[in-house]
C-alpha positions in Angstrom: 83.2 161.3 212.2 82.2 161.9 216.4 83.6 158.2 216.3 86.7 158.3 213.9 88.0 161.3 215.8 87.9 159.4 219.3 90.2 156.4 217.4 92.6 158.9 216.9 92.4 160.6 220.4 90.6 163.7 219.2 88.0 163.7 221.8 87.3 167.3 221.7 86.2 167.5 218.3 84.0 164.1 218.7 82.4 165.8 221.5 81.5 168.4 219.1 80.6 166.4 216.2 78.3 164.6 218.4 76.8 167.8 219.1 76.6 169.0 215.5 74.7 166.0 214.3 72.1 165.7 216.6 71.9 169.6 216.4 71.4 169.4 212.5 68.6 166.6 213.0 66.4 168.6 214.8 67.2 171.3 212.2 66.1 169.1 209.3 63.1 167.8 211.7 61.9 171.2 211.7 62.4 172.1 208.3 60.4 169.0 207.3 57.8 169.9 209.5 57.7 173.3 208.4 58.3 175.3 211.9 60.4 178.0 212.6 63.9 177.3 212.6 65.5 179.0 215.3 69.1 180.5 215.3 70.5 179.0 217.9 72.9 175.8 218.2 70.7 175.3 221.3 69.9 171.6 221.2 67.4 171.7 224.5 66.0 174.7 222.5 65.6 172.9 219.6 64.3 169.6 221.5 61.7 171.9 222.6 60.3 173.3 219.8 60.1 170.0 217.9 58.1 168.8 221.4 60.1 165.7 222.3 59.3 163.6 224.9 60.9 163.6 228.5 62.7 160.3 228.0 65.1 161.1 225.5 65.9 164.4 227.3 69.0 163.2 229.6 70.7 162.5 226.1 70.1 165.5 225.1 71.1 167.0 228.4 75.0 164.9 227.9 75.6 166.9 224.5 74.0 170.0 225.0 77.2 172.3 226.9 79.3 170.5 224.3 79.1 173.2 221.6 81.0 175.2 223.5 83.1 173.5 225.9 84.6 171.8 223.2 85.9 174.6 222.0 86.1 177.7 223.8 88.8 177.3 227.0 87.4 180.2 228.8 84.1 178.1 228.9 85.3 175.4 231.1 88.3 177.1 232.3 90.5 174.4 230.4 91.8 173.2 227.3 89.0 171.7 225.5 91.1 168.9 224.4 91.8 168.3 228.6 88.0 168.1 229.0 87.7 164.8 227.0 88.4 161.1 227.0 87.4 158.0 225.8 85.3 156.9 228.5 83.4 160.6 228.4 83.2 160.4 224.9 81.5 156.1 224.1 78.7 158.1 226.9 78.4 160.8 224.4 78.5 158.8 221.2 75.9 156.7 223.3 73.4 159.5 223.9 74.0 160.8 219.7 73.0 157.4 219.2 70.0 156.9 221.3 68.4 160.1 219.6 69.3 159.1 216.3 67.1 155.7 217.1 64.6 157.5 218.9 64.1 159.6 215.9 64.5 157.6 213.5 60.8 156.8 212.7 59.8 160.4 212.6 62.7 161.2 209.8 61.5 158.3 208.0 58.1 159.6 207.5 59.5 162.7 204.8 62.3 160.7 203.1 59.8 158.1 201.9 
């Protein structure tokens, strides 16, 4: 959907959906693992609990303020939808990528 929105110029709400998924990932990593999941929409939080390593961290790092700035004005002190464009966003979809691949093996494991 993160990609879909940016073909129709809604950057914003692929920045968040970007966010969401990778958000809910490491939600349903730690469910499967059975830890503590944490009530936050946090990702760094979340990467650190589930003990990821340090190179995946600077994707994290892209999505992580994009809970909020992409949709609370007061956050960035703009309109979210100003924040956003399509070069911003393939970096984005980029880093929701790279952690889907990087964790790809480790969701495998509990779906088999």
């Amino acid at each position: 959907m993160a990609i879909k929105n940016c073909s129709i110029g809604g950057y914003d709400v692929a920045a968040f959906l970007a966010h969401q998924s990778v958000e809910k990932l490491f939600k349903g990593l730690l469910l499967l693992e059975d830890k503590k999941i944490p009530r936050t929409h946090n990702i760094d939080q979340l990467a650190h609990e589930l003990g990821l390593p340090e190179e995946i961290l600077p994707d994290i790092y892209q999505l992580a303020p994009d809970y909020q700035i992409s949709r609370y004005p007061d956050i960035a002190d703009n309109v979210p939808f100003e924040q956003y464009d399509d070069q911003i966003l393939q970096i984005k979809i980029s880093s929701q990528e790279n952690i889907f691949v990087h964790l790809k093996d480790r969701y495998m494991r509990y779906i088999q």
